[in-house]
N, C-alpha and C positions, 0 to 999 in steps of 0.2 A: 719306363712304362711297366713292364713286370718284372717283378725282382722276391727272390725268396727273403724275410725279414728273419731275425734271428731265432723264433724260436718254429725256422722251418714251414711254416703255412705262406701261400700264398700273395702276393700283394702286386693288386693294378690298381694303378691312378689312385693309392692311397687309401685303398681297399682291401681290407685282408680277408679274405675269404676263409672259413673255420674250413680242418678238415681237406683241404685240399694242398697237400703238399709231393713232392717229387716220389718221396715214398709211397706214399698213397696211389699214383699215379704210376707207377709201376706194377701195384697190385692188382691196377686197373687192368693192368696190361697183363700181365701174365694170366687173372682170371678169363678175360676174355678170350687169350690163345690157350687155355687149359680146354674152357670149354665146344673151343672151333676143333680143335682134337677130338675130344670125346666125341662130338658130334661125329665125324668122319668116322670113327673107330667105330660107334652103334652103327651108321650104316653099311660099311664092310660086315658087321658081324650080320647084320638081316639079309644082306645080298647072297653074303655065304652060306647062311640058313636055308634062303630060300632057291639056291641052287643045289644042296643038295637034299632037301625034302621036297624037291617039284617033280620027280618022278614017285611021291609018295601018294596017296589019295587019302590019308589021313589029315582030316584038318584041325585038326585038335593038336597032334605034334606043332603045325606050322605056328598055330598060336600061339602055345604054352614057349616054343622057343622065341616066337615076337615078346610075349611078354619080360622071359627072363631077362632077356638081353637088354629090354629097355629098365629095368628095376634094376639090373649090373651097373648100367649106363648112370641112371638117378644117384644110386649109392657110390657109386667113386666120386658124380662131381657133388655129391654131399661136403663127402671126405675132402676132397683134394680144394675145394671154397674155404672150408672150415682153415683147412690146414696153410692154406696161403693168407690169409688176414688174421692169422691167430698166432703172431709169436708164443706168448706164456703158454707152455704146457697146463696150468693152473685152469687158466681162462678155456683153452681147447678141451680141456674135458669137461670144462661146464656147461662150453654150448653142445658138444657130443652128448652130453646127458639132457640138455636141451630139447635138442631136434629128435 
């Protein structure tokens, strides 16, 4: 029924599917556990922000640290997307010059 063909892509019922191989499918997976991290990490860092600026009455602090942290958050899984589907050093700083 499904079987990899030689040059690695996918194949059901004598369908090769472009683009979808074991490799790929790994990348799948690591992006998506890269990004359920990051996620978790942003909201520890906002809970921690926001327990220790809550006896502040500054609300401008509370934002400007919501914001950082979410633009920290943005830029690693920039970086860390680019850097998981992008073996060639070549190719990675094209799309870094890219985005």
């Amino acid at each position: 029924m499904l079987s990899e063909v030689a040059d690695s892509t996918l194949d059901a019922f004598g369908v090769h599917f472009v683009g979808l191989s074991a490799a790929n499918g790994r990348k799948l997976l690591l992006t998506i556990g890269f990004l359920v991290a990051l996620h978790l990490v942003g909201r520890l860092l906002r809970a921690l922000a926001r327990a220790i600026l809550r006896d502040r009455d500054d609300v401008r602090a509370r934002f400007w640290s919501k914001q950082a942290i979410g633009i920290v958050v943005t830029l690693l899984s920039i970086v860390g997307i680019i850097s998981i589907w992008f073996d060639d050093p070549g190719r990675r700083a094209s799309v870094f010059g890219l985005v």
